[in-house]
C-alpha positions in Angstrom: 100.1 104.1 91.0 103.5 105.2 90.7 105.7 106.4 93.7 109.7 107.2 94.4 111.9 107.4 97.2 114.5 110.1 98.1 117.3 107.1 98.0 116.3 106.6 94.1 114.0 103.7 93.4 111.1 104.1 91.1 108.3 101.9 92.2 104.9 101.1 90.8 101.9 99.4 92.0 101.5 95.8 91.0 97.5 95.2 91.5 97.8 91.5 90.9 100.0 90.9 94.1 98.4 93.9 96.0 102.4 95.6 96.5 104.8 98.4 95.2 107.2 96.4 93.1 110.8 98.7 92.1 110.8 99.1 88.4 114.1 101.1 88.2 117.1 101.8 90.7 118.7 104.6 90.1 122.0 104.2 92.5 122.5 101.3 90.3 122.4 103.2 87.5 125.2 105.4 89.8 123.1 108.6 90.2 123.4 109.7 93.6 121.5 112.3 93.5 118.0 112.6 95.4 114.5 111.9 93.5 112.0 114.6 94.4 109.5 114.3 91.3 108.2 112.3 88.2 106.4 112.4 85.3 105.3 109.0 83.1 104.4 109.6 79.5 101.7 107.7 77.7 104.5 105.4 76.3 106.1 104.4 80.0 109.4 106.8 79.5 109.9 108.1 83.2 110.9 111.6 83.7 112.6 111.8 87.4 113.9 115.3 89.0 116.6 115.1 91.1 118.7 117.8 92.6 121.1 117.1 89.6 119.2 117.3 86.9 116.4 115.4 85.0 117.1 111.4 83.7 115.2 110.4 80.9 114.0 107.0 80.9 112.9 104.4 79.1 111.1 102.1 80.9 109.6 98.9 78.5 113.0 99.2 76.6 114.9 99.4 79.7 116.7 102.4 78.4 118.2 105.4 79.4 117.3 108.4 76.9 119.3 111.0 78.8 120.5 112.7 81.7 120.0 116.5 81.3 119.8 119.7 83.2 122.7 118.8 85.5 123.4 122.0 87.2 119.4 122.3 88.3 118.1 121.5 91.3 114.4 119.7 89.7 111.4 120.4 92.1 108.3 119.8 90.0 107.0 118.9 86.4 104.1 120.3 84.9 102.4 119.1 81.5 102.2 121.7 78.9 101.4 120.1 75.6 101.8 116.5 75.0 105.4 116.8 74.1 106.4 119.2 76.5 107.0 120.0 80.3 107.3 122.9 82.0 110.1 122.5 84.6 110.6 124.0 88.3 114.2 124.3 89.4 115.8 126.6 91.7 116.8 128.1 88.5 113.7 129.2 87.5 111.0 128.1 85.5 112.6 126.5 81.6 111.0 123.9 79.3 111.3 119.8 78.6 111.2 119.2 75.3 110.1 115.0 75.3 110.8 114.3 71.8 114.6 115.0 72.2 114.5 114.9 75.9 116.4 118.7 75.3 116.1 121.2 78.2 115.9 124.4 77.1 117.2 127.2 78.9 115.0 129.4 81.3 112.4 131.8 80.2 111.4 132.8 84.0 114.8 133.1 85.4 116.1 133.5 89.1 112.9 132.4 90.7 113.5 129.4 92.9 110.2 127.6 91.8 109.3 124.7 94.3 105.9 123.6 92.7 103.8 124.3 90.0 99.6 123.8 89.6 97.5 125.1 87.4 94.0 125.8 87.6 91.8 127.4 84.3 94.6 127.6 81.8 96.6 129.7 84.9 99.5 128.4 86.0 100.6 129.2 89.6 103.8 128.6 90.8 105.0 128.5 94.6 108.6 129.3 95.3 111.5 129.4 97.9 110.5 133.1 100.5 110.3 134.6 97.2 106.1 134.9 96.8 103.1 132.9 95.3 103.5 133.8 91.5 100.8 133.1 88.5 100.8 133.3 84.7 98.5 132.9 81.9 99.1 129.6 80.1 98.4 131.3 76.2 100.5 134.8 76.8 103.5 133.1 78.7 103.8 136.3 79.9 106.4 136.6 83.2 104.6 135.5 86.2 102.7 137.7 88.2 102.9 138.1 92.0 100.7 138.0 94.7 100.5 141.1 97.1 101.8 139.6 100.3 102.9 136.3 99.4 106.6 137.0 99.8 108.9 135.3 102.6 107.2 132.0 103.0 108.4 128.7 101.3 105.4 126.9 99.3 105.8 122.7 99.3 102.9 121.9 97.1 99.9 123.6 95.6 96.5 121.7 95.1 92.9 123.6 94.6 89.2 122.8 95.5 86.3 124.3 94.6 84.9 126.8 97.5 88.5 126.9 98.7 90.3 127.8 95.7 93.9 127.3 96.1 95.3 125.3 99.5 99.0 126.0 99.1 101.4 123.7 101.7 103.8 125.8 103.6 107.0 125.1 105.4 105.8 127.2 108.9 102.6 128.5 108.8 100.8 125.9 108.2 98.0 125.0 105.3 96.9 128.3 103.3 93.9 129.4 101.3 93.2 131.7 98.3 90.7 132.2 96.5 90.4 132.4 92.7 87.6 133.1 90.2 86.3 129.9 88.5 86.8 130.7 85.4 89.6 132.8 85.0 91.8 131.0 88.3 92.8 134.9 89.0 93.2 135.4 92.8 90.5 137.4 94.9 91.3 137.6 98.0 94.4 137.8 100.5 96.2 134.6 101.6 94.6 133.0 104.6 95.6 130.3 107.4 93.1 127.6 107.7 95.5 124.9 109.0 98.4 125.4 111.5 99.9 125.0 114.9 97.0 126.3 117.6 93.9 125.0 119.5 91.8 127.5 118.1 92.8 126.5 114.6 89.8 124.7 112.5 92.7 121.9 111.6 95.3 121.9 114.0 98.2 120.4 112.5 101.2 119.9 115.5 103.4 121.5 113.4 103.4 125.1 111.3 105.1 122.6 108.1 102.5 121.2 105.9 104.8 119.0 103.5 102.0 118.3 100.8 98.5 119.0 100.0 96.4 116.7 98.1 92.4 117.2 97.3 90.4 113.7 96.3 86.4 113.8 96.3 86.3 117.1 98.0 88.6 116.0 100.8 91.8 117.9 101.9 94.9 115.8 102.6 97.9 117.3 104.2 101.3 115.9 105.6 102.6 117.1 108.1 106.2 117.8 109.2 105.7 116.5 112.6 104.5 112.6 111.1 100.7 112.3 110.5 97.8 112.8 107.7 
């Protein structure tokens, strides 16, 4: 189990002891900049967004590969091949390549892209107010968007089966849509099933969801408010 803080220290889980132990501190490494995601390879090099950028990191040789990107704000990773990453920034959506830890320039530009799922070789990506978007994987064609999905900021993106997707949203709350099963197209509209009201099936305290998780057919959500 891996896990980061916003401050900069990169822990994993040490099953022997039964504790987080820090295997890299990135304000000693003087990058001030906050984590907010991370990818580990099958060879232990870390991949960490920050709001500056993406550090490249190798962790059993204890070195650093490269810090690149710098003028992107990094929100999520997502694994295309097994030497590449697609990449959300406020930029847009752009490409990691992790044999030469280059990052190339965007092909989806000006979409402030805050999380990235995919679910039967579609890729949907949630942004800042500007709408839920989805793409096919094999086309990279430019993402597609979803009829009133504008003007609401998606945290995190997760999908179960009979739900579809359960998207976590700063306001309103946890939202559902569906998609087919095989081709992970949407076919519905976007619908509320968490958020701030008695009457709500999951009242959550607070209209900000700030992640969704799904684990043996269970729904996990955080909420902005404290709680789980």
């Amino acid at each position: 189990i891996w896990a980061f803080t916003e401050r900069g220290n990169i822990y994993q889980f040490d099953s022997g002891e039964d504790r987080f132990k820090v295997v890299l501190d990135l304000y000693a490494m003087e990058f001030w900049s906050s984590v907010q995601t991370l990818f580990v390879t099958g060879d232990d090099h870390l991949i960490i967004g920050l709001n500056e950028g993406i550090v490249c990191y190798d962790l059993p040789n204890e070195k650093l590969l490269g810090h690149v990107a710098k003028n992107r704000n990094i929100r999520d990773f997502l694994e295309w091949s097994t030497d590449t990453l697609l990449v959300a920034s406020d930029k847009g959506l752009s490409f990691l390549d992790l044999r030469n830890n280059v990052a190339n320039g965007e092909f989806v530009d000006n979409l402030p892209a805050l999380c990235l799922h995919e679910v039967e070789e579609t890729i949907w990506i949630g942004t800042r107010g500007k709408g839920l978007y989805h793409m096919d994987r094999a086309t990279k064609e430019q993402p597609v968007l979803v009829e009133g999905s504008t003007d609401i900021i998606y945290n995190a993106i997760d999908y179960l089966d009979n739900y579809g997707l359960l998207l976590a949203t700063d306001g309103l709350g946890l939202m559902q849509l569906d998609v087919d099963d095989e081709s992970g197209l949407p076919t519905s509209e976007l619908l509320r099933i968490a958020y701030d009201s008695k009457e709500a099936s999951f009242p959550t305290r607070s209209g900000g969801i700030n992640d969704v998780m799904v684990n043996n057919g269970n729904i996990w959500f955080s909420m902005y408010m404290g709680g789980c």
